[in-house]
N, C-alpha and C positions, 0 to 999 in steps of 0.2 A: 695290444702292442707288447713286446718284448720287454720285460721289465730292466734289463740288460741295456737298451737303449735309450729307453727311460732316465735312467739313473747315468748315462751315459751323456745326455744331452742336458741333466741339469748339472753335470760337472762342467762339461765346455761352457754353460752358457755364467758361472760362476766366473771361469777363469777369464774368459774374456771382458767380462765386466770390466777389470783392472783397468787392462788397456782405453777401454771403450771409454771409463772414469776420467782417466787422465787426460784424454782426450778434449771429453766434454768439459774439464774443467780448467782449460787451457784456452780452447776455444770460443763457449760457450758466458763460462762464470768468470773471465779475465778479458772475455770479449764484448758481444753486445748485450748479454746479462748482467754486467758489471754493475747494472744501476740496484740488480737487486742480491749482488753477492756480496755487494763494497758491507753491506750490513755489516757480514761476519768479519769482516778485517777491522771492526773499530770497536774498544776496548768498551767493557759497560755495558753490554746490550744485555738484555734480563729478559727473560721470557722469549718470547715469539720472535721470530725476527725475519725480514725480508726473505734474507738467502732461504729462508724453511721452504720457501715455494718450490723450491724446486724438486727437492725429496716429495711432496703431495704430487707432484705434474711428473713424476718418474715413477713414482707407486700406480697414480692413475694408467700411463700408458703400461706397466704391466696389469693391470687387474686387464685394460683391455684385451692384451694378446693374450690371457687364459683367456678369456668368455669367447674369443674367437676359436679358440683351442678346443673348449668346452661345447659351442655350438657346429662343427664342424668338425664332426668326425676324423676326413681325413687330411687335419691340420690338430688334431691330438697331440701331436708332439710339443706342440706351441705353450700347454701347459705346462710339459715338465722344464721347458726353456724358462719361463716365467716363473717357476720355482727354484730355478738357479736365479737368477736373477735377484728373487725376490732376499734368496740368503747371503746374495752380495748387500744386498742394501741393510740387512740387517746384520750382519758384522760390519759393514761402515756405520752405521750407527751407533753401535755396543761402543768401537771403538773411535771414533772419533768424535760422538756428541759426549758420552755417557763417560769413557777414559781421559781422552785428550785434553777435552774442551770443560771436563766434569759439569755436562748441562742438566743432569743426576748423580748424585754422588754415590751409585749400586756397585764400584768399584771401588779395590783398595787404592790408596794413591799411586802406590808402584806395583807395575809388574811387568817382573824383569825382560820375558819377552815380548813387551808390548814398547821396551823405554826405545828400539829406532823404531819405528812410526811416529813415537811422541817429537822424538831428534829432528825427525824428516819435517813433519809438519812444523817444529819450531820455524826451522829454516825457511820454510813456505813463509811464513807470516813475518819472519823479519825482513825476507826481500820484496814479498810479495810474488814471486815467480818458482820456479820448478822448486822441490818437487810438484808435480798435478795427483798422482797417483797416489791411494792412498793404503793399500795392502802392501803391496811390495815397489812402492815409491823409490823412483830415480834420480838422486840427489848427483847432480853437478859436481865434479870432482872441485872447480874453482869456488862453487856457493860453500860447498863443507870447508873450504882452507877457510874461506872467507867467514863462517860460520863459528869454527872452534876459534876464534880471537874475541869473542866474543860470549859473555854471560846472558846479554839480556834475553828474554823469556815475553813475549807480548804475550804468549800464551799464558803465562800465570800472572801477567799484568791485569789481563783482562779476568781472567778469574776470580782473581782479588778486588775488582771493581764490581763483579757483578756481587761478590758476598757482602762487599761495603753498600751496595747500593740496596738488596735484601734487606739487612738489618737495619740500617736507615727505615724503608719502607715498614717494615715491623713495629719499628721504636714509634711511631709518626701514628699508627692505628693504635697502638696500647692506650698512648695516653690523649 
């Protein structure tokens, strides 16, 4: 196959992600998945957490579309789809478990072009609603007025619980 198309088809299947993201998580994780997204909206959760199902059940249905890619020739292209894909999933990762959420702390605290993502997703968790998208997220002109009147941060609320609830967990094994 044409390496040109190749590298061609995991750029679309990248960019489309977004949309496809925002979608499913509109749909999806604010709809009848809520039972296992509501996790990530409540402050303190440490470790593992319901909502993760769903990044394992979106990596699963890609590893399938390569092996179908992989096992039938002339559906090859299906791999290099599911390598975009798979580099959408992993910059949402980087940046929303690892930056945002600091579900690893392999990030500095700031960086400067990551701080509207961090803006966007604030506004997510303080409404609860749009943005859905998480690369180049669609913030509501009314949620942002309705957002800059406001300080509060759930997202470093919850940060702050989960490193309270860490150290705790720590002090409780020492002695």
């Amino acid at each position: 196959m044409n390496v040109l198309v190749v590298v061609l088809a995991a750029v679309a299947a990248f960019l489309v992600m977004e949309p496809v993201t925002a979608l499913t998580h509109r749909v999806v994780f604010h709809g009848f998945g809520h039972f296992l997204h509501r996790s990530h909206h409540r402050p303190g959760s440490t470790g593992w957490e319901a909502n993760d199902f769903f990044p394992v059940i979106f990596a699963g249905s890609t590893i399938a579309i390569m092996a179908i890619g992989a096992l039938q020739p002339q559906l090859s292209i299906l791999i290099a789809i599911g390598a975009g894909i798979t580099a959408y999933g992993m910059s949402y990762l980087v940046i929303h478990d690892f930056y945002i959420h600091r579900r690893l702390s392999v990030l500095p605290e700031r960086v400067a072009f990551l701080e509207p993502l961090r803006e966007a997703h604030r506004i997510h968790h303080l409404y609860n609603a749009a943005p859905y998208g998480m690369l180049a997220p669609v913030i509501p002109a009314a949620l942002r007025e309705r957002a800059a009147s406001t300080t509060r941060d759930p997202i470093r609320v919850a940060a702050a619980a989960q490193t309270e609830i860490a150290q705790t967990a720590a002090a409780q094994t020492a002695s």
